[in-house]
N, C-alpha and C positions, 0 to 999 in steps of 0.2 A: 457357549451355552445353548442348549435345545429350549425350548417353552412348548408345553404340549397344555391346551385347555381341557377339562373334563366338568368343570362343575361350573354354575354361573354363566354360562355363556348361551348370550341370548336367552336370557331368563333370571330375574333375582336370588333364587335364594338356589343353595348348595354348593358354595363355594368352594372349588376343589382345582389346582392350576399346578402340572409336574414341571418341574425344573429338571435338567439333565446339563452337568457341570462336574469336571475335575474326577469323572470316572464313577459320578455316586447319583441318584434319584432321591430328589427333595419333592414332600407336597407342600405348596403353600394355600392353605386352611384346607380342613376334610370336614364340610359342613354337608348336612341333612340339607335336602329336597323338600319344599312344601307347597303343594298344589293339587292339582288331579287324583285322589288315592291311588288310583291303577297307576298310573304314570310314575308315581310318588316310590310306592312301592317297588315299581322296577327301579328306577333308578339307585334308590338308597340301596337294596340289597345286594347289587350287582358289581362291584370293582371294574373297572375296562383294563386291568393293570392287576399283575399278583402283586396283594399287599407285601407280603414277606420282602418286593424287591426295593421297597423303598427305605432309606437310609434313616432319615430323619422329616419331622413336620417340624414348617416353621408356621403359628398357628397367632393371627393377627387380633384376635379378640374373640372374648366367649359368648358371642351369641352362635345359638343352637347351628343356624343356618349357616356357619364358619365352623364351627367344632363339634356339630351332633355325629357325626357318623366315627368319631373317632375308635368309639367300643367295638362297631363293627370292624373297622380296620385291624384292628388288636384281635379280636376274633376270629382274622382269616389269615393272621400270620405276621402281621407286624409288630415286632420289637423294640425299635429304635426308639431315639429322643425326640419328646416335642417343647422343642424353644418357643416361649412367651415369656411376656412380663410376668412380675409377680403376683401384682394385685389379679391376671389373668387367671395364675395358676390357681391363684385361690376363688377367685370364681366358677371355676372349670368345676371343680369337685362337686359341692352342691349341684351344678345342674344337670352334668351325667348324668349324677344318679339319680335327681327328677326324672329328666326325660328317660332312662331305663322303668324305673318304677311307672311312671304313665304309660309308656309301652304294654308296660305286661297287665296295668289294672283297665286300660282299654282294651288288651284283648282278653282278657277273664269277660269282661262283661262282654263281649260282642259273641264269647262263643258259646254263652249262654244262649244267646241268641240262635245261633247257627245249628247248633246243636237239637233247640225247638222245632226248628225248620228242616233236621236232618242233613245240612251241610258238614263240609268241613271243615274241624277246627283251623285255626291258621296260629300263627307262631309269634311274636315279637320280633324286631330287627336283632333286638341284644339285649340280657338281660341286666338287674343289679349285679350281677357276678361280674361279667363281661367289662361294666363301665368301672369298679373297684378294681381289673386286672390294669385297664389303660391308667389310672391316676397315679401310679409310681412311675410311668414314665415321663413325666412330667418335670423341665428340667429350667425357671426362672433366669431370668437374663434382662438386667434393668436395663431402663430406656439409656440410649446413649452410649451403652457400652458393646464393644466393637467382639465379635462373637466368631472366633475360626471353625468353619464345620471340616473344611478339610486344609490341604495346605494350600490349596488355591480358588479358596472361595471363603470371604466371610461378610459378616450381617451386622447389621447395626439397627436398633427399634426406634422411633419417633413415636412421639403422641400426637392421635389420629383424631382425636377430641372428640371421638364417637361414642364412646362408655367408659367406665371407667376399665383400667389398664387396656384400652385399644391402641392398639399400633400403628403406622406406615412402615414397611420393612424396606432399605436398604442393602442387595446384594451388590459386592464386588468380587467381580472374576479377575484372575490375573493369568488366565491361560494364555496359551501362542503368546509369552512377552509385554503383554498387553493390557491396561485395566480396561472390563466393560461394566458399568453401572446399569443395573436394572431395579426400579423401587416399582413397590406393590403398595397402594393408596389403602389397601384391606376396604371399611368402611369409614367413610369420611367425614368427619364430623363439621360443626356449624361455630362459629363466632357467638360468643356468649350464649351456649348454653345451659339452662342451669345446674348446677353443683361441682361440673367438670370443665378441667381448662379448656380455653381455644384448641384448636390443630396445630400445631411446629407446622411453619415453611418448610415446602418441600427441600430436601438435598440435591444438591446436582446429581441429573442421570441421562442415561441416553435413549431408556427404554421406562418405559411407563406402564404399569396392569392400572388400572384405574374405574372406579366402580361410576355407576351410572345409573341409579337409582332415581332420581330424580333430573334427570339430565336434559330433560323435557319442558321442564316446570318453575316454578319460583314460590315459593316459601308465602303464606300469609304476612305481614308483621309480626312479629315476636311478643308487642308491647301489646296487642291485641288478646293475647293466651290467657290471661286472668279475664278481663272484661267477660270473654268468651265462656271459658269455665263456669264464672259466677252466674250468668246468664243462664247457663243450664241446668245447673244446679237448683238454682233458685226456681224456675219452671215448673221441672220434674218435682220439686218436694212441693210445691204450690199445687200440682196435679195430684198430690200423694202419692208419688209412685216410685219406683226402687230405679236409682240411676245405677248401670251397669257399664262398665267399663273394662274391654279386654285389654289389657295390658301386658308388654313383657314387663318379666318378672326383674331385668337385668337393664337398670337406668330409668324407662317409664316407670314404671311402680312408685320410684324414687322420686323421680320428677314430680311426680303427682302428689304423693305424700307433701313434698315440700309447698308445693303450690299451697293445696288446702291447707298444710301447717297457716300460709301467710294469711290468707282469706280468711280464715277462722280469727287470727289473732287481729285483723281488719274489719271485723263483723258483716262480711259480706255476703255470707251466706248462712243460712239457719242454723241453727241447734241440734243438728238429725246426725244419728249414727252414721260411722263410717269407718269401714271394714279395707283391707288386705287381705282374701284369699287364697292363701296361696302361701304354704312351706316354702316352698322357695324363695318365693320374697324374702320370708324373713329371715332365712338364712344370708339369699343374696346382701339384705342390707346390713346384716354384719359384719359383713365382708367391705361393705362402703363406710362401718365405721375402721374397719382395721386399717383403712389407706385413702386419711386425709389427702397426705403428697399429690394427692391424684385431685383436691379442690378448687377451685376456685375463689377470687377473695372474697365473694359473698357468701358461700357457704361455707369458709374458713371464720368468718364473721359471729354466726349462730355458735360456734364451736366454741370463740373467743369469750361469750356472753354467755355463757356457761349452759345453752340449748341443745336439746339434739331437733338437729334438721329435720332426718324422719320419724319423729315419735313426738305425739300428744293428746291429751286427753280425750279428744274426741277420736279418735285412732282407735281400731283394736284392731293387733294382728290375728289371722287365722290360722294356727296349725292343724288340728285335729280335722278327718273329715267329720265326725259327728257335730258338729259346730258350724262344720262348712253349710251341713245339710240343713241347721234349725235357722240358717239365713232365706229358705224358700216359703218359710211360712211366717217370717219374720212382715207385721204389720207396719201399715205409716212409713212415710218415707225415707231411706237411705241411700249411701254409696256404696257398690261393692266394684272394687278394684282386684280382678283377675286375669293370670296367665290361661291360655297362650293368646299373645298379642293377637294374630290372623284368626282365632277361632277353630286349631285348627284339633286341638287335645287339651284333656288336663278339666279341672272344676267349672272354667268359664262355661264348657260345654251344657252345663248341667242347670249352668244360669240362668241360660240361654233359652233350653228346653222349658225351663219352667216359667219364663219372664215376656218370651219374645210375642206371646199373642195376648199380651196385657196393653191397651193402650193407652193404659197411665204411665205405663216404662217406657224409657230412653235408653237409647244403647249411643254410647258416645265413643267410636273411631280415633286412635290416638297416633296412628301410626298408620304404613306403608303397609297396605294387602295384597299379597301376591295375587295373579288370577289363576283362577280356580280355587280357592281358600274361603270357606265362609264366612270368613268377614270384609272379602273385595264382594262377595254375595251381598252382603247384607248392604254396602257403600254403594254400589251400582242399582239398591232398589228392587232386588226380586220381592216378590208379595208373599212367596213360598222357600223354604227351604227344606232342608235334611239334618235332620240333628242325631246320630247314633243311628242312622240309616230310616228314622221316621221322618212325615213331611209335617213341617209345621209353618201355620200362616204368621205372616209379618205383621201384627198390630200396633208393635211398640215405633215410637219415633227413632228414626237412627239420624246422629248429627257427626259432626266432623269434624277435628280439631288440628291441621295439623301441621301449625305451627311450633308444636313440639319435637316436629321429626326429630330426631338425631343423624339423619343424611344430609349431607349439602345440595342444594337446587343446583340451577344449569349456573348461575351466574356467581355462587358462591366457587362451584367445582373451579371453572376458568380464573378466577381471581386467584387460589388457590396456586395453580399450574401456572399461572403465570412467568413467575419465577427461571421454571424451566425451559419454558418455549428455547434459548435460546441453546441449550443444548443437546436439546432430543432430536433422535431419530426416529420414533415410531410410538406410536399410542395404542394401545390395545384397550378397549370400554368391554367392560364383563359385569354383569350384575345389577342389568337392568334388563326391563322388555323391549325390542326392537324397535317401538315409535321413539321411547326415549332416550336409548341407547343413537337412534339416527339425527337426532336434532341435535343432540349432542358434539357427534362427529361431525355437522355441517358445522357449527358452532366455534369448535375448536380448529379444523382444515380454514375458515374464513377468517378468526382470529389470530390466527399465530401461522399457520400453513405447515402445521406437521401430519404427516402422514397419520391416519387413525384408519384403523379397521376395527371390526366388529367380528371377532374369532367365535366358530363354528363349535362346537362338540369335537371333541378330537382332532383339534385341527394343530398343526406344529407349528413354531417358528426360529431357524437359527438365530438367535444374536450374536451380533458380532463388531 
């Protein structure tokens, strides 16, 4: 087996990793780039690889940054299957077609703009057409079950405890006479977090892709996440002012819903409306009632007790943008829970714009901010930003929450890995930033003494 890195490396999001095995080109995930626009932009548009030559995607969970660039792969020539879980495949749809549609209504409105100014128009990565060609290829493979891509190579899914239907992917080669194990961590999820199971114990392997996202750091307490919440909560509507919440659409949303479901039925925080943002949500969380399988016993519990998890009274989903918009002139204080998580496309933007130089508003961080993304802007304390290319001042409070991650810290990751120390050959950390990505490696070389490298753009490696 070849391993050639393309995406995620030395850097969080875009996770895109070729396999070359048994005469055929596997991608394992083909996710979107988020960071720098210029940067972003090149990256996402450009293949290092003709799609046409790749055989199949093995695609470990449906967040954007693992699955956004699929439409354009499909766009420039590829056909093949992309193996996931179920509950994946049914998430997959919905948010294509989001991020397709936010594509083309970000750049409608920017070229309104451009156009004022006499530039040039620019184009979308891919359209709703595009992301509706890639969803028939799309081919479910539940966890557990053993998956031949050719006659000498096949897969096997674990639950990765990162979202719901996220993976660890188990490849075994049986070239030159031989079995070699190689498993892909995808995104690695956390112990009790809420609504979805733990992670499955790794499988024995000899070769490791392993993410690093927080490989630097350690996690707040967990049992701390509601105190925290309701603390803010209660502040910001005490201040009268609109709590704003970037959210992904795909597990935070949900997360969050659940939380204030409990607060609310707890009397912990006010009486004040509180919103979801965001079609996609509410499609995403359809999709988390159609696959309990995927719960935990506490949110199989609400189910038991004849509740839904995420929906109640003080809830309202938002689909329509006209509705989205009469939330900006909306008095007295709320929650608005919006994609995209980083800030970085999509209605959040629009919140943002008209919220951020209020400082009765709070903007409350729920997650992992790539750099260069304006919500690692917003976390790191600039006074200014750029919202739809104007500059706007920082007057709202920004707080931080994130003990919700759904990544595992440094000491969860190794506990984790544990398991395999004894039979790995080589570690490869993809899918974080280099300080974390290296604390890691000293981490893992100290604890167990396996080889770890920190693979480059492009860079190869035989397994064998």
């Amino acid at each position: 087996m070849k391993l050639t890195f393309w995406g995620a490396a030395r850097t969080v999001t875009g996770s895109m990793h070729q396999l070359e095995a048994d005469g055929k080109r596997y991608l394992l995930d083909c996710g979107m780039y988020q960071g720098h626009r210029k940067e972003a932009e090149q990256r996402n548009r450009h293949f290092p690889f003709p799609p046409s030559s790749i055989d199949a995607v093995l695609l470990s969970h449906a967040h954007i940054d693992h699955s956004g660039n699929l439409p354009l792969l499909v766009k420039n020539g590829f056909n093949g299957p992309i193996y996931t879980t179920p509950a994946t495949v049914d998430l997959a749809q919905p948010m294509l077609l989001d991020t397709a549609h936010i594509q083309e209504k970000d750049v409608e409105f920017l070229n309104k703009r451009r156009q004022y100014r006499g530039e040039d128009e620019i184009e979308p990565l891919y359209t709703t057409e595009d992301a509706q060609q890639t969803l028939p290829l799309f081919q479910p493979v539940p966890y557990y079950t053993p998956k031949q891509l050719s006659p000498k190579l096949a897969y096997e899914a674990h639950d990765a405890g990162h979202i719901l239907g996220s993976s660890t992917i188990l490849l075994r080669s049986t070239e030159n006479g031989r079995e070699v194990r190689l498993l892909f961590s995808g995104d690695l999820g956390r112990p009790s977090l809420p609504i979805i199971r733990n992670p499955d114990p790794p499988p024995a392997a000899e070769y490791l892709i392993m993410e690093s996202t927080y490989g630097g750091r350690s996690h707040e307490e967990e049992g701390l996440v509601k105190d925290k919440l309701a603390e803010v909560v209660n502040r910001t509507a005490a201040h009268g002012g609109k709590l704003i919440v970037p959210a992904f659409a795909v597990g935070r949303a949900q997360q969050l819903a659940l939380l204030l479901h409990e607060l609310s039925d707890e009397n912990r925080v006010p009486n004040i409306p509180m919103f979801v943002d965001s079609p996609l949500a509410v499609a995403v969380t359809e999709v988390f009632r159609k696959h309990p399988e995927c719960f935990n016993d506490q949110t199989r519990q609400f189910l038991t007790n004849g509740n839904d998890p995420f929906g109640f009274k003080r809830l309202t989903y938002i689909q329509e943008a006209s509705e989205s918009k009469k939330l900006n002139s909306l008095n007295g204080p709320c929650i608005i829970i919006s994609p995209s998580g980083m800030c970085e496309a999509g209605r959040i933007l629009h919140h943002l714009r008209n919220n951020l130089e209020n400082p009765r508003t709070t903007v409350l961080i729920t997650g992992y901010q790539a750099a260069d993304t304006l919500g690692r802007k917003l976390l790191d304390g600039w006074p200014e930003v750029k919202v739809f290319g104007e500059p706007i001042r920082v007057r709202a409070s920004i707080e931080s929450l994130q003990a919700l991650s759904a990544h595992a810290d440094q000491g969860e990751l190794l506990t984790w890995m544990k398991p395999l120390a004894g039979t790995l050959k080589k570690v490869f950390l993809v899918h974080g930033e280099p300080e974390g990505a290296e604390a890691l490696q000293t981490a893992i070389q100290h604890e167990f003494g396996v080889e770890t490298v920190l693979p480059g753009w492009g860079q190869s490696f035989a397994l064998e």
